[in-house]
C-alpha positions, 0 to 999 in steps of 0.5 A, spaced: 500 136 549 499 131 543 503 131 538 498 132 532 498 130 524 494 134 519 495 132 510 492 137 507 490 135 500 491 138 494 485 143 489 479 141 496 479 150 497 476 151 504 480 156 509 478 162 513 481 166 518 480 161 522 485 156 520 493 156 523 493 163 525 487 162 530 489 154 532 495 157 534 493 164 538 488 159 541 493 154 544 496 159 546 492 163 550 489 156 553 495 154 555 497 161 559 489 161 563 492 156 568 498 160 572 502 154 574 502 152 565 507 155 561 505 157 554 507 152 549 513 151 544 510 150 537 513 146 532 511 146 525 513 141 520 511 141 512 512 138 507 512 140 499 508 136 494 508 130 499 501 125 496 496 124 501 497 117 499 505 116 501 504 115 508 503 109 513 498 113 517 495 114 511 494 107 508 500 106 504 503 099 505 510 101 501 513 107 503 516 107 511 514 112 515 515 111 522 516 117 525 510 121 521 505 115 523 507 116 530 505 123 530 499 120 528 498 115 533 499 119 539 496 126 537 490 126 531 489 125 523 486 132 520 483 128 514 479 134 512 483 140 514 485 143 506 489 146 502 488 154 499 491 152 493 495 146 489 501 150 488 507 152 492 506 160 493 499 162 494 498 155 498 504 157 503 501 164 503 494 163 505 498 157 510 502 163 513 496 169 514 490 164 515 487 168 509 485 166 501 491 168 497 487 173 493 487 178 498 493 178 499 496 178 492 498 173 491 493 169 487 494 169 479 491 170 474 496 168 468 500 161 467 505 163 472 502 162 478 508 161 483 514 166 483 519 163 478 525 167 480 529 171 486 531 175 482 522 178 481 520 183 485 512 180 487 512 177 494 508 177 501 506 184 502 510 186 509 503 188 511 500 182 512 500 179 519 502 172 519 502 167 525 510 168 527 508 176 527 502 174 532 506 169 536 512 173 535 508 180 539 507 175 545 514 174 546 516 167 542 522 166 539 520 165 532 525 161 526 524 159 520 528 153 516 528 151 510 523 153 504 521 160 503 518 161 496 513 168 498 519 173 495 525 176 495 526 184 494 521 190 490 527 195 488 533 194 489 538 187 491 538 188 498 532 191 501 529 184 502 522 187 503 518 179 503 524 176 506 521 172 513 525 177 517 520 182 516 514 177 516 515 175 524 521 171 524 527 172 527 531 167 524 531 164 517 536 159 514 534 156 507 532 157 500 528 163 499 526 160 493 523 152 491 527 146 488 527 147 481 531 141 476 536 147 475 538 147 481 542 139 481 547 139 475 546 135 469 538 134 470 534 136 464 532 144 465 524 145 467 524 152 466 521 155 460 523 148 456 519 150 450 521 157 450 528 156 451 529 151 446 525 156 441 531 161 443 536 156 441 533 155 434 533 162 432 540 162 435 543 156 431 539 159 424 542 166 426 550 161 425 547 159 419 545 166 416 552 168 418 555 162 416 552 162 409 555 169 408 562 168 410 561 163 405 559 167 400 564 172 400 570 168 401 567 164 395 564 169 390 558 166 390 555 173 392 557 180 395 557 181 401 560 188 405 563 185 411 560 191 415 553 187 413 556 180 416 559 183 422 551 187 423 549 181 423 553 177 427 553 182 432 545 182 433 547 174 433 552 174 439 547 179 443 541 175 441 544 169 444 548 173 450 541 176 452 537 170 453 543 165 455 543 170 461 537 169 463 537 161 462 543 159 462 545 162 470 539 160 473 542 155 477 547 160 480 541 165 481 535 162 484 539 155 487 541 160 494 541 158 501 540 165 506 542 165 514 537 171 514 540 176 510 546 173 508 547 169 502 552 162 505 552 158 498 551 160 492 549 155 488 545 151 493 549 144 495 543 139 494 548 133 498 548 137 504 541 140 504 538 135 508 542 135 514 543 142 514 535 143 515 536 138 520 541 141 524 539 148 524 532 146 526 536 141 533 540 147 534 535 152 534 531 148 539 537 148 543 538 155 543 531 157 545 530 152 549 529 156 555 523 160 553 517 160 548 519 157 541 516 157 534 519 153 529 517 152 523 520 147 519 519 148 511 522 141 508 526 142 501 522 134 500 519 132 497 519 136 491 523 135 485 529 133 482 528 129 489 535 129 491 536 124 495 543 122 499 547 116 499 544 113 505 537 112 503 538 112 495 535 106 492 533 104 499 524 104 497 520 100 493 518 106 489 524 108 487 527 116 487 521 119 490 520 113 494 527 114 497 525 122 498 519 120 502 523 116 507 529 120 508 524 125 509 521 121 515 527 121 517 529 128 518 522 129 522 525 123 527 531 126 527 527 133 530 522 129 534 528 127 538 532 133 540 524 135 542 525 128 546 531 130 548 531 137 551 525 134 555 519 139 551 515 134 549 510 135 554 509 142 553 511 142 545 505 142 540 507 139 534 504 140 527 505 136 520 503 138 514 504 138 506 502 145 503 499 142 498 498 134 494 502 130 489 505 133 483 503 127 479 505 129 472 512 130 474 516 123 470 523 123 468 522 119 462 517 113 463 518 113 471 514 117 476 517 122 480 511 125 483 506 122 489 500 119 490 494 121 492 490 115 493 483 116 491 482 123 490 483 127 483 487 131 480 494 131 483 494 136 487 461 134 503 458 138 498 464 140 491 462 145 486 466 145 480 465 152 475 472 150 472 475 144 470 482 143 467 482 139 460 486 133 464 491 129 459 489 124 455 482 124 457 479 121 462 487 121 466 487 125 473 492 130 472 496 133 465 500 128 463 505 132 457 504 139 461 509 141 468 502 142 471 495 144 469 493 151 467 487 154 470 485 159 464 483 160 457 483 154 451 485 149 458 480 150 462 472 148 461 468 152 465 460 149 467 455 152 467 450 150 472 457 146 476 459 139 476 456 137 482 459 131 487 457 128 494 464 127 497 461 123 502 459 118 497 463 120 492 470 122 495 474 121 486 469 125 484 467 121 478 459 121 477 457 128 477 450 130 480 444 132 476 436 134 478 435 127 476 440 124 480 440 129 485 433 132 488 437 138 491 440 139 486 438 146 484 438 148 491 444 146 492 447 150 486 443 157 488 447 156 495 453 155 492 452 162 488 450 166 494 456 164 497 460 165 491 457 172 490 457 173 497 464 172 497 467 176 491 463 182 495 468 182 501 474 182 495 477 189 496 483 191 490 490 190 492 496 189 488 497 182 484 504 180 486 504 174 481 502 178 474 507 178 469 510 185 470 512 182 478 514 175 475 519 177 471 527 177 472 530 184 475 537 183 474 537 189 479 534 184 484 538 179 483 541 177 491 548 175 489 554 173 493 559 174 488 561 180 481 554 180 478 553 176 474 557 172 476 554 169 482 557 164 487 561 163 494 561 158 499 561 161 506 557 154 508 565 150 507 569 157 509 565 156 516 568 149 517 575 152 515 
């Protein structure tokens, strides 16, 4: 079977249940009408925060990408084939079930539109049915490696009720997280930046409130009783206690790497990251060679920081992401080979996506540490538009100054008709049609409003898993490998030894 190569391009919203899900049942069962055909190995392979731009396949002359391009050239491109949403978390949810992230939660209404931490009770309901739990009822093998990022536990530290065990994997090994900047040492913090930088203000005026009234007393300038001073310092102490504790472990808390249930490093070791991945995905391979797989490969690149090894940092035109890039081509060579090799290929369908498009505002100082997506708009046919973001500075293509576009309140203009676009004509969306320009125009509106009226009809209530109270740190549902809070081990190097 071809190998096949689908770019999925970020904020183009348009899945059904007809989406990976079905393609995948459907291979299936074609596969397995012919009596002399074995049902086919399914390999996925996906990428987080790739551009539509940064690839060979896909125009772009800079970056070497010949493996990816090879998938291209042998199998077919999927140029219309669109992501649910331009963040991780309700992108890979819809990805994983063939359904809009709204149905099953996992859409948000606030700023946080991911989950944020490991130690937050919002996740992947356990009932919704996802491709690995489909192929896993038709006896595939089915392994995860790599990327989570649908949630952890809902009550206690250990009852892993979003884990990907209990959504139709049988094997996990990875981060149940994302990469943050926390997660390399000495890279700027990205969490709450303002908010954590307010904290430190008020604790820095706390010392000096202290300071000043131990000051007062030893001097005589004023009376103060020391019970007050010590009141006073004790609020400080607990103060700075309670917020450093939720900050200042973060890299420890949410930077994890599981073997399904068991945590094997505690902070993630960035170094090994990618060649883990790699190996874990060959030796699965091997493991089930003999009988029907699912592997789905969810690459730690190449989000940010962009960890990079020594084998290929500074080796790219485009600096620190550039080198990601490649060395993530890399890898999906290094996997297509043990494929090769174990003599699959033939019977193996291959898949390659990102979740969504690149992470334009991501900089570090002046350099850009985010993708390119070519001709489309807004980092992430007929297009509607009811809501856009206010980009930043006006008339940019993303939210520079912003770690990311908000989607609501003093953010946002809402468009009343919709900002209309012909994408056949029109793929940047830079003139909007009119009645004047557009002789279907109204028409073209009034359908666009019965489908989204027919749309919210079929919505039913379900509970929001991204809302503030299942978004927030739980230190009881804090995975943890050490003496909470102190968490950290190496079972990864133990191994070896």
């Amino acid at each position: 079977m071809p190998r096949g190569l689908v770019m999925v391009r970020k904020l183009k919203i348009r899945i059904s249940r007809c989406c990976l899900a079905i393609l995948l049942v459907s291979s299936l069962l074609t596969q397995t009408c012919g009596a002399t055909m074995s049902r086919p190995n399914i390999l996925l392979i996906m990428a987080d925060d790739l551009g539509y731009g940064d690839l060979g396949c896909f125009g772009n002359s800079t970056l070497r990408t010949p493996n990816i391009d090879g998938l291209a050239k042998e199998g077919v491109k999927l140029t219309q084939h669109i992501a649910a949403a331009a963040i991780c978390t309700p992108s890979r949810a819809a990805f994983l079930t063939g359904r809009y992230p709204i149905r099953s939660g996992m859409a948000s209404r606030i700023e946080t539109r991911v989950i944020i931490r490991t130690g937050a009770s919002g996740g992947l309901p356990a009932n919704e049915t996802t491709f690995a739990k489909l192929l896993q009822q038709q006896g595939y093998t089915t392994g995860l490696i790599g990327k989570w990022h649908q949630g952890m536990n809902c009550e206690s530290r250990n009852d892993h009720c979003h884990h990907p065990l209990n959504h139709g994997f049988d094997y996990f090994y990875g981060t149940p997280f994302t990469l943050v900047n926390e997660c390399q040492p000495n890279k700027d913090p990205e969490m709450s930046v303002k908010l954590r930088a307010t904290y430190w203000f008020y604790t820095q005026m706390g010392a000096v409130l202290v300071f000043t009234l131990v000051l007062g007393r030893t001097t005589g300038l004023f009376c103060v009783e020391w019970k007050v001073t010590a009141f006073v310092t004790s609020c400080g102490v607990l103060f700075f206690i309670s917020w450093f504790a939720n900050y200042g472990f973060l890299r420890y808390w949410n930077c994890i790497v599981l073997r399904d249930h068991i945590i094997t490093e505690q902070p993630i070791k960035l170094e090994n990251a990618a060649s883990r991945i790699v190996k874990e995905s060959i030796s699965f391979i091997e493991r089930n060679k003999q009988e029907p797989f699912l592997l789905f490969v969810s690459f730690l690149h190449v989000h940010t920081p962009c960890f990079t090894t020594e084998m290929f940092h500074g080796k790219s035109r485009h600096g620190l992401y550039g080198d990601n890039v490649e060395e993530m081509d890399w890898m999906v060579g290094k996997i297509l080979a043990a494929v090769d090799k174990e003599g699959l290929r033939n019977n193996t369908f291959t898949y390659f996506t990102s979740d969504h498009g690149g992470f334009l505002e991501a900089r570090e100082g002046i350099d850009q540490l985010g993708g390119w997506n070519g001709i489309y708009k807004g980092g992430a046919l007929w297009k509607a538009h009811y809501v856009t973001p206010k980009f930043h500075p006006e008339g940019a293509g993303a939210c520079y100054g912003k770690r990311m576009c908000p989607c609501s309140g003093e953010s946002v203009t809402h468009h009343n008709p919709p900002l209309l676009f012909d994408l056949s004509h029109d793929p940047s969306e830079i003139n909007p049609l009119s009645p004047g320009s557009e002789p279907l125009f109204n028409t073209l509106v009034n359908q666009f409003k019965r489908a989204v009226d027919e749309h919210r009809k079929t919505l039913t209530p379900v509970p929001e898993q991204l809302d503030v109270y299942n978004t927030i740190w739980k230190p009881w549902l804090q995975p943890c490998c050490g003496t909470f809070p102190f968490c950290w081990c190496d079972r990864e190097s133990d191994m070896k030894a």
